[in-house]
matplotlib code that plots the C-alpha trace (Angstrom):
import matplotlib.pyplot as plt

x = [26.5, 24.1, 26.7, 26.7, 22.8, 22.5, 24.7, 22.9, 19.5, 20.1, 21.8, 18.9, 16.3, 17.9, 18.7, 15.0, 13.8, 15.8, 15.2, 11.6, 11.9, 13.7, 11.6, 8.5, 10.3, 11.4, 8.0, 5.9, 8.4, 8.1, 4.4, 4.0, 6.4, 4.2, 1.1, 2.5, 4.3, 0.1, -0.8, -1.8, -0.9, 0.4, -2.5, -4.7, -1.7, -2.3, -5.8, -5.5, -3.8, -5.8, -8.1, -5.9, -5.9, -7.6, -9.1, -10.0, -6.3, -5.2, -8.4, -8.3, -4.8, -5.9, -8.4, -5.8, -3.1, -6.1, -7.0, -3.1, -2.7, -5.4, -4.3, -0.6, -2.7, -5.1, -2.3, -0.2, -3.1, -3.7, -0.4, -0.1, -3.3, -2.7, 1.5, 0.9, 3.6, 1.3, -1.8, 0.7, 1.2, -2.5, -4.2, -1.6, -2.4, -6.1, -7.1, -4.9, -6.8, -10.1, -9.0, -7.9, -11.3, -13.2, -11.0, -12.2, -16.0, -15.6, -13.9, -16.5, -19.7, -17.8, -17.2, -21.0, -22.0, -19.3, -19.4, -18.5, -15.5]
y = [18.9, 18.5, 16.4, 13.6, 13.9, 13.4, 10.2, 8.7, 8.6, 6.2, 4.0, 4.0, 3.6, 0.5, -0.7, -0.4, -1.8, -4.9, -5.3, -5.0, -7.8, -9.8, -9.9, -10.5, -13.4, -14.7, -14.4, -16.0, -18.9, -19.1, -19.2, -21.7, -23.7, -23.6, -25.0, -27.7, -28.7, -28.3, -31.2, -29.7, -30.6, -28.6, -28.3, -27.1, -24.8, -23.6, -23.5, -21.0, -18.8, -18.2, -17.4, -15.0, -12.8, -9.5, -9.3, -5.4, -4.6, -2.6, -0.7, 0.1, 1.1, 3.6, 5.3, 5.4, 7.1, 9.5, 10.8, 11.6, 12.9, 15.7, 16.1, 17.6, 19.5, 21.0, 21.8, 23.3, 25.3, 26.8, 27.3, 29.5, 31.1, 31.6, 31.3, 28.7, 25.7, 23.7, 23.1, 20.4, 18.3, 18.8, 17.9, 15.4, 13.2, 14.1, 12.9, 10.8, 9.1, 9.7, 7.8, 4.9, 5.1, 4.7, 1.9, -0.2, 0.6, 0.2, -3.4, -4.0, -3.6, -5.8, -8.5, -8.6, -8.4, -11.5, -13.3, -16.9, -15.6]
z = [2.0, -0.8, -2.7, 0.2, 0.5, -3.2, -3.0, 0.1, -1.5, -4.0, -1.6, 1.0, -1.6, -2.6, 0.3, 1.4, -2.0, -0.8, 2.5, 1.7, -1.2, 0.8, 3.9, 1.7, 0.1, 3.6, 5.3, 2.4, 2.0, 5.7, 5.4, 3.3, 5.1, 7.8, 5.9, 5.0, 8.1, 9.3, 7.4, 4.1, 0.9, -1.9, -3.6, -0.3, 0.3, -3.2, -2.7, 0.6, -0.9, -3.8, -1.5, 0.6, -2.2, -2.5, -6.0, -5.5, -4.3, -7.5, -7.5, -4.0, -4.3, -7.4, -5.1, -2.3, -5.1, -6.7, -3.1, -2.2, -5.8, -4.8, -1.7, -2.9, -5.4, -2.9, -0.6, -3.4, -4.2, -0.6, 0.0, -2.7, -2.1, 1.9, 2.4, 4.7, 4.9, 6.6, 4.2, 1.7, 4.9, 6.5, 2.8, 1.7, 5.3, 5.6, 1.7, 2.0, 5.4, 3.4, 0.3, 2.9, 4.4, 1.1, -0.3, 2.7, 2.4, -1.7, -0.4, 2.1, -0.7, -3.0, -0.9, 0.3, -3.6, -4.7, -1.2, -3.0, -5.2]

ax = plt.figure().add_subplot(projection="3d")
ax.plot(x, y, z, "-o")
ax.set_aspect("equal")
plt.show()
C-alpha cells in the first residue's frame, strides 16, 4: 500500500502543477482577447494590466508564509507539551487566517500611502 501511495503523489502533483499552468495560461490569453475584441489597443491593453498588478504581492505572500511557518511551530510545540493531535491543525489554520488578515490591512495602508502608483 505505501508503494502505490508513494507512486501516485508525484503523478498528482504534476498533474495539478499543469492543470494549474495551463488554466492560468488559458484564462489570461482569454482575457486579453477580450480587451481587445472591447476596442482597446495593444498598448491600452498593456497599459491595464500594468495596472492590474499588485506591487506588494511577494511581501504579502511572505507575511502569509511567516504566519503558517509559526503556526506548524506553535502546534508542534503544544502537541508535544499537551499530546493533543489537534493543536498542528487548530494553529496551522488560525495563524495562518491571522497572517491573511494582516497581508490585507499591510495592502490596504500602502495603497492609501502610494494611491497614484
Amino acid at each position: 500500500m505505501e508503494g502505490l501511495v508513494a507512486v501516485t503523489i508525484p503523478i498528482f502533483i504534476t498533474l495539478v502543477v499543469g492543470i494549474v499552468s495551463i488554466a492560468g495560461m488559458y484564462f489570461g490569453t482569454r482575457e486579453r482577447q477580450m480587451l481587445i475584441e472591447k476596442g482597446l489597443s495593444p498598448s491600452e491593453v498593456k497599459e491595464f494590466l500594468k495596472k492590474k498588478r499588485d506591487k506588494n504581492l511577494l511581501l504579502k505572500m511572505g507575511y502569509i508564509m511567516i504566519f503558517f511557518g509559526l503556526g506548524i511551530g506553535l502546534g508542534t510545540y503544544l502537541q508535544d507539551v499537551t499530546t493533543k493531535e489537534y493543536y498542528v491543525p487548530l494553529c496551522i489554520f488560525v495563524l495562518t487566517g491571522v497572517g491573511f488578515i494582516l497581508a490585507q490591512k499591510f495592502g490596504a495602508t500602502q495603497e492609501d500611502k502610494n494611491p497614484q502608483e
